[in-house]
N, C-alpha and C positions, 0 to 999 in steps of 0.2 A: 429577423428575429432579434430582439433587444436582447442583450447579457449583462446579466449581473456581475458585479467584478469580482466577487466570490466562487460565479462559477462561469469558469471561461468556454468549458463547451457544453451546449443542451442538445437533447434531443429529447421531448415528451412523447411518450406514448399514451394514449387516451385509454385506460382500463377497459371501460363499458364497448369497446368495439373488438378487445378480442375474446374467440371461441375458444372451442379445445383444441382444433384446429392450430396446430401452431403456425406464424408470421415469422418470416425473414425479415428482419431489421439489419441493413448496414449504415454504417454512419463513418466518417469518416473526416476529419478536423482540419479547416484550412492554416494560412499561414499566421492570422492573427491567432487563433485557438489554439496552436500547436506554440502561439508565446506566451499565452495565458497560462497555458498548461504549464511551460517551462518555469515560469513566474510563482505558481498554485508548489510546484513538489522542489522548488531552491534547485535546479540544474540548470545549466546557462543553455540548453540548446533541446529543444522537443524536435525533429525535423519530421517526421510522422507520428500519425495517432490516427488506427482506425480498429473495427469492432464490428464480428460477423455474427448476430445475436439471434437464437429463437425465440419469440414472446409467448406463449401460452397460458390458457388457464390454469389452477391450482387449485384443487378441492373447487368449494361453492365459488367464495368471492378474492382468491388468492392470485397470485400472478406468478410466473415461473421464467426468467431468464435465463439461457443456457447458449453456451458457445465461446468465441475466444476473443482475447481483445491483443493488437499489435502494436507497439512503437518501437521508434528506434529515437533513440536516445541521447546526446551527446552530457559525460558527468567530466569531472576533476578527478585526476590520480589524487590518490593518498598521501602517494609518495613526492612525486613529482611537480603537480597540478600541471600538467600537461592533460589535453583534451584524450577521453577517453571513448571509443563508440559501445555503448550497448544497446542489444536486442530484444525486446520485449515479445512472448508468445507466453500468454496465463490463459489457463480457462476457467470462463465465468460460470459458475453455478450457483443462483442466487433466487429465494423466495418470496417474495413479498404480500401481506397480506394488509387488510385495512384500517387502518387505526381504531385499536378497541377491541377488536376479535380476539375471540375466547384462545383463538394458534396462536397468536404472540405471548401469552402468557407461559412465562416458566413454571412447571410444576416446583410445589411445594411442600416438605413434610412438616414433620411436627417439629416443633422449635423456631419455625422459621427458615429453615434452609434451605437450599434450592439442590437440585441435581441438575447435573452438567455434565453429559459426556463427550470426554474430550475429543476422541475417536467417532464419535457421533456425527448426525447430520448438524446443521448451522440452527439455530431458532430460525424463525422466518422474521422477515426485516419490516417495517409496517409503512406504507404511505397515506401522505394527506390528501384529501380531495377526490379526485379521479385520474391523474396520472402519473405516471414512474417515468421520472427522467432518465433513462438507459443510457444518455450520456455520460453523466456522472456515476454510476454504477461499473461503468468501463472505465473508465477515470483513475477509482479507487480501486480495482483490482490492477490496474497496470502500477499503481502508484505504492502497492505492496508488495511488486515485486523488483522494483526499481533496489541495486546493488550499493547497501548505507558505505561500504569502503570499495568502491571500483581501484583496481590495480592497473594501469597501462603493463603491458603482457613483457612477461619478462624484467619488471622492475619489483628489486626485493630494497627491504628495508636493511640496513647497514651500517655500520657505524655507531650505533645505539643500541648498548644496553641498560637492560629498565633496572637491575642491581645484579649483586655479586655475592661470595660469599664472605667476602670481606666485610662488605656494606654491613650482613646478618648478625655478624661477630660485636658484640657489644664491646666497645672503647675498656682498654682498663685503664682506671683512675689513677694510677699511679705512672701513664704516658706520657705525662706532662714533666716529669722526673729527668725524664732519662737525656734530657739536653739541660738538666742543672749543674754547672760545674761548681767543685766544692773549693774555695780558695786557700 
């Protein structure tokens, strides 16, 4: 399968061949994909990338993803940049339906505003054509849970303060004085 360099791992699912019936999809990224991958979310090291997914239908023409996606990870300390190992375990819950359907649309009141609850289930995501890439759907949920300041364990920041109460205390104008000697 050809890759695009935007999207370093694929796997298409073909809508029109699944039931209600839901399908086990695993998929699982070799070592070029787990660098693409590394390349796609700026961390120097992907070592796995893999995703145990249910497919099924949704309502009439909608699609239902559900399960977990795994990597493990190599980032930069914060502190140190010393290599850091993290562990990737997120579950996917995700719905897709098809471009244009009346379920993608957000309700609307009067004025123009939308409701959104935040606490709520996700809107449903919409796709082109006839398949959902489950690769890249596992992708982005591993890649929202990837750690923006990884710590190597046991390394604290030190030495650095960001101010004082000194700093807060505004200068008085007449400091400049008090080294003027009078002749």
């Amino acid at each position: 399968m050809k890759h695009d360099e935007d999207i370093p791992f694929s796997y298409l699912v073909k809508v029109g061949h699944i039931s209600a019936n839901p399908v086990e999809v695993k998929i699982a990224a070799d070592g070029n994909e787990c660098s693409g991958l590394a390349r796609q979310w700026g961390v120097p090291e992907v070592r796995s990338f893999s995703a145990e997914l249910q497919v099924q239908r949704w309502k009439k023409d909608g699609v239902r993803l559900k399960g977990r996606v795994q990597a493990n990870i190599v980032q930069s300390c914060v502190v140190t940049l010393d290599p850091v190992e993290s562990l990737i375990d997120e579950p996917i819950d995700a719905v897709f339906v098809p471009e244009g359907s009346k379920l993608a649309r957000t309700p609307v009141v009067e004025g123009g505003e939308m409701l959104l609850d935040p606490d709520g289930p996700d809107s449903p995501e919409t796709f082109h054509g006839d398949t959902i890439d489950v690769a890249v759907v596992a992708a982005e949920y591993a890649a929202m849970a990837i750690d923006a300041y990884p710590r190597k364990e046991g390394v604290m920041f030190s030495g650095h303060v960001e101010h004082s109460e000194d700093d807060d205390r505004k200068p008085s104008p007449f400091a400049v004085l008090k080294d003027w000697k009078k002749d």
